[in-house]
Structure formats: C-alpha cells, structure tokens
VOGU-3710 file (C-alpha; in Angstrom, 3 decimals, decimal comma):
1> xxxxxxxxxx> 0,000/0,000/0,000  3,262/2,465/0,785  4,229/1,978/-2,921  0,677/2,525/-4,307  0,432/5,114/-1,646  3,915/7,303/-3,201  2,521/6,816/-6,946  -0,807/8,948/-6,167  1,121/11,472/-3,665  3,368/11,928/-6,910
11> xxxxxxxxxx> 0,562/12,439/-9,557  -1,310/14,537/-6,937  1,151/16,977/-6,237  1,208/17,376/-10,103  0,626/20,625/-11,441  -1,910/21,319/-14,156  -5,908/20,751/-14,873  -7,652/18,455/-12,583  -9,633/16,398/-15,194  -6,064/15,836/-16,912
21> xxxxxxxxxx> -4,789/14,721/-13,070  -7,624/12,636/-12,614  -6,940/10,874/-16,250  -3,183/10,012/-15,209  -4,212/8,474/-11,888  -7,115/6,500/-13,851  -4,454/5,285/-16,172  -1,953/4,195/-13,552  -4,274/2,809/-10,939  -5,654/0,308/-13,779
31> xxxxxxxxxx> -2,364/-1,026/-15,105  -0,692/-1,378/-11,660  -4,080/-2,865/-9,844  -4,263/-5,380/-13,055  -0,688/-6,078/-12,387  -0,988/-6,479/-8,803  -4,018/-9,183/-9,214  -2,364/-11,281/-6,572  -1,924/-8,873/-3,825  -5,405/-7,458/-4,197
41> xxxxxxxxxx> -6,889/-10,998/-3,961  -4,574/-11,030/-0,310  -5,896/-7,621/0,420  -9,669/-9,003/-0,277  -8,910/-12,023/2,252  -8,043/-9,775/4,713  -10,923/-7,265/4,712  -13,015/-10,612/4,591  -11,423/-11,204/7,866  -11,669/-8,273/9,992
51> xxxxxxxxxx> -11,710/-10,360/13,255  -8,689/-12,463/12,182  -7,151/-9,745/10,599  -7,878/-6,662/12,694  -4,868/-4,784/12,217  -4,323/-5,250/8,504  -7,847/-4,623/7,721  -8,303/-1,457/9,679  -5,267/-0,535/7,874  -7,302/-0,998/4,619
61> xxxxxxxxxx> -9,842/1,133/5,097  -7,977/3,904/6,655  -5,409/3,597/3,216  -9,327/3,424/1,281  -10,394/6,297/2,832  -7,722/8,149/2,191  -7,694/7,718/-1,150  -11,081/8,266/-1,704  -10,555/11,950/0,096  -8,019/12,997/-2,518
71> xxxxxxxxxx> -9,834/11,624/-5,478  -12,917/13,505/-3,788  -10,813/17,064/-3,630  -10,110/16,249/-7,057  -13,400/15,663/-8,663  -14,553/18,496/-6,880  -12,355/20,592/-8,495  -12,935/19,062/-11,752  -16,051/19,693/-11,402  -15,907/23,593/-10,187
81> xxxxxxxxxx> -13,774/23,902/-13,558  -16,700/22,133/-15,694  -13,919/18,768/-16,977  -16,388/16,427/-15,173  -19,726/15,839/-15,010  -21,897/16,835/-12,290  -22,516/14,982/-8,897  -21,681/13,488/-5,653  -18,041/14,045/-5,259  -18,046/11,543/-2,697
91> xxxxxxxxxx> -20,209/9,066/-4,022  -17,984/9,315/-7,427  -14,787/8,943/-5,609  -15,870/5,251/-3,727  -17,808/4,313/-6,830  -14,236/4,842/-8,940  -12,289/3,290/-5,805  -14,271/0,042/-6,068  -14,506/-0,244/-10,210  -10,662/-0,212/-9,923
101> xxxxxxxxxx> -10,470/-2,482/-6,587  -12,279/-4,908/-8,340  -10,464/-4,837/-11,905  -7,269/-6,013/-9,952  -8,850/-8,941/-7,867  -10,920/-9,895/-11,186  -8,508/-9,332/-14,123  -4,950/-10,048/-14,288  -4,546/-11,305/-17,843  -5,671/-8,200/-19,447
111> xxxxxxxxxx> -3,999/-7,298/-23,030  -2,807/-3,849/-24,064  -6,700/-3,081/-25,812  -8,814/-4,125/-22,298  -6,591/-2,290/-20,641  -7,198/1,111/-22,535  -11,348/-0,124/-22,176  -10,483/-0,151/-18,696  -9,400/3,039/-18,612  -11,893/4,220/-20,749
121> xxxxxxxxxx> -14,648/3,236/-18,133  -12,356/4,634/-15,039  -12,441/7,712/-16,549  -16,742/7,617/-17,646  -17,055/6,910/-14,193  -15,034/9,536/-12,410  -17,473/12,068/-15,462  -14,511/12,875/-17,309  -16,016/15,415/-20,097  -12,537/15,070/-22,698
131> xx> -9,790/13,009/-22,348  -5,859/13,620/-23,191
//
C-alpha cells in the first residue's frame, strides 16, 4: 500500500488541470491494480477477515479512505472547472475506488486493448467530459 500510496502522492502533487490529473491516476491505478491481481486478492482475504485480521484490515480502510478523500478534492475541483460531469463528489470517488479495486482482484490477464477499455470506463465513471 506504501508503494501505491507514493505513486498517487506523486501524480497529486502534479501541477496542471484536474480532469487531466484525474486521467493520469485512472491510467496508472488500472495497469498497476491489473498487475498487482495477486496482492489485491490477499488484500480481499483480509478485509473478509476483519476479526482475524484486525490490524491489517483497519489498515485498509484507513489507506481506502484516504484515497477516496483525494480523489474527492479532485473531482470536486474538476467539477468547479466544468472537466467532469456533475454529482456526488463523494459518491464518485468510492464508486471509482471500487470499479478499480475490483479490476485487480478480477482481471490479471488483461492485453494492451482491455486495458485502454479499462481506462476508458475509469475515466466515464469519475465524469470525465474530454480526455488527453
């Protein structure tokens, strides 16, 4: 999670548009959460678990949430600037959060065109008006 963690620190501190922001971390999150199938299926195990795994699993969430806050920030700024469409920040944010979640635990065999559908969706869900 410390690795995934850095990657979206990195493309938040970015400077430019947020809809163009949002698009990067859209693109990264799918490739590396298709790539790290494994370890999502682990992290799924674990938040199946909470009473074995109490620790780890609070862990989770709190790494969830926090993710979820800055993608919320985001879209809300995207939105303010009219690059998304309108809506629940909030809701948007977990709604994203568990499209991409679930691509990693789901699909690990993806080929260079899913992948780019994948993205495609990420970014029609986040309300993305343009891409690129």
């Amino acid at each position: 999670m410390k690795e995934e963690s850095s990657r979206l620190r990195k493309l938040l501190s970015q400077e430019g548009a947020p809809g163009r922001i949002l698009e990067l971390i859209v693109k990264e999150q799918v490739e590396s959460h298709i790539r790290k199938g494994s370890y999502l299926r682990i992290v799924q195990i674990v938040l199946s678990q909470p009473a074995v795994f109490d620790k780890q699993s609070k862990a989770v969430f709190a790494y969830s949430s926090e993710i979820v806050t800055a993608l919320t920030r985001l879209i809300e700024q995207g939105q303010a600037a009219g690059e998304l469409l309108p809506g629940d920040p909030e809701a948007t944010g977990w709604s994203y959060f568990s499209y991409v979640s679930g691509l990693g635990m789901i699909n690990h065999d993806a080929d260079d065109n899913l992948v780019r559908e994948f993205v495609d969706r990420g970014c029609r869900i986040i309300g993305l008006l343009r891409r690129g």
